[in-house]
N, C-alpha and C positions, 0 to 999 in steps of 0.2 A: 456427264463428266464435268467436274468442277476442274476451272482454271484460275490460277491466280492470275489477278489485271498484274500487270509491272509499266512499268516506261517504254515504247517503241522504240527500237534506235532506228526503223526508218519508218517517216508517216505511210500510212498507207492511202491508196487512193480507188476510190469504188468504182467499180464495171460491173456488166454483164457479159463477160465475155465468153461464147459458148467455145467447150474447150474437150478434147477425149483422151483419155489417159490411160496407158497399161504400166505393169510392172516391168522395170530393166532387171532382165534374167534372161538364163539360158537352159532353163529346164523344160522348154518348150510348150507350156501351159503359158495361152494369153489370156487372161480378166481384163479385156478393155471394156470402157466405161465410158460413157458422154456423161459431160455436165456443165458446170457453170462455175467460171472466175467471179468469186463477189469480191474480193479485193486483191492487192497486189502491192508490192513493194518491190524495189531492188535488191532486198534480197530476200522475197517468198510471196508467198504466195496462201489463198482460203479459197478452195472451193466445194464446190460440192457434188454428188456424184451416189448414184444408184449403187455404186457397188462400193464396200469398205475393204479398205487397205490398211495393213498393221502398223502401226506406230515402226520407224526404220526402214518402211521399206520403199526402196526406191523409185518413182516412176519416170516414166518419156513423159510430159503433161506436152500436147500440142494445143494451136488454138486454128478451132473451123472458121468460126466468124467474130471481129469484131463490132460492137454495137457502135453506132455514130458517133465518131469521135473528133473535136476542131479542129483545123485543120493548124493550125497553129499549135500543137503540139510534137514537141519533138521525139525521137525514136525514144528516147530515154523512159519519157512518160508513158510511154504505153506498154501493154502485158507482153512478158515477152512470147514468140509466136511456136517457140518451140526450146524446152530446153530439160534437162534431168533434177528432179528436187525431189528430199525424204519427205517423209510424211513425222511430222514433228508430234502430231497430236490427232484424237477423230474422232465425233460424238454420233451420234443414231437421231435423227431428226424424224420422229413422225408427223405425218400430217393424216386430214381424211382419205386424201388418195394415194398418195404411196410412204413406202420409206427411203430416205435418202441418208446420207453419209457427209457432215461436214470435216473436210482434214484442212490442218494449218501445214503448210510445206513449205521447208528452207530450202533453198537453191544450191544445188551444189553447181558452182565454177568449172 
């Protein structure tokens, strides 16, 4: 899937942050999903994740572990640990050993 680059309005900043994610609904089908925060902003979020979710839709994104982080950083700077974001965008990433799923996700408030 082609994206056009634009300007950030907020920088982002890189992690490893392992994180697992289902959809917010109530039709009682959960697709949760472990994966990986590779980056992050205040307001969204790119991860990645085994299973694909459609452009719109909702998730819980939680975070299991974060990877060593200074300790001089403040709560701001780091991923947040649990919060509800769309799924803005999502491409199909193959490798030799599995398929994986990147989504770009805004933060809903």
């Amino acid at each position: 899937m082609e994206r056009k680059l634009r300007e950030r309005i907020a920088p982002r900043n890189p992690t490893e942050t392992v994180i697992t994610c289902r959809p917010f609904d109530s039709n009682g089908a959960i697709y949760a999903s472990d994966g990986v925060m590779r980056n992050f902003s205040r307001r969204g979020s790119y991860i990645e994740t085994s299973h694909r979710y459609k452009s719109g839709t909702i998730l819980i994104v939680r975070t299991l572990r974060y990877p060593p982080m200074p300790s001089s950083m403040s709560d701001e700077e780091l991923p947040r640990s649990i919060c509800l974001a769309e799924v803005k965008w999502q491409e199909e990433m193959a490798d030799d050993n599995a398929i994986r799923f990147g989504m770009g996700l805004k933060y809903i408030d």
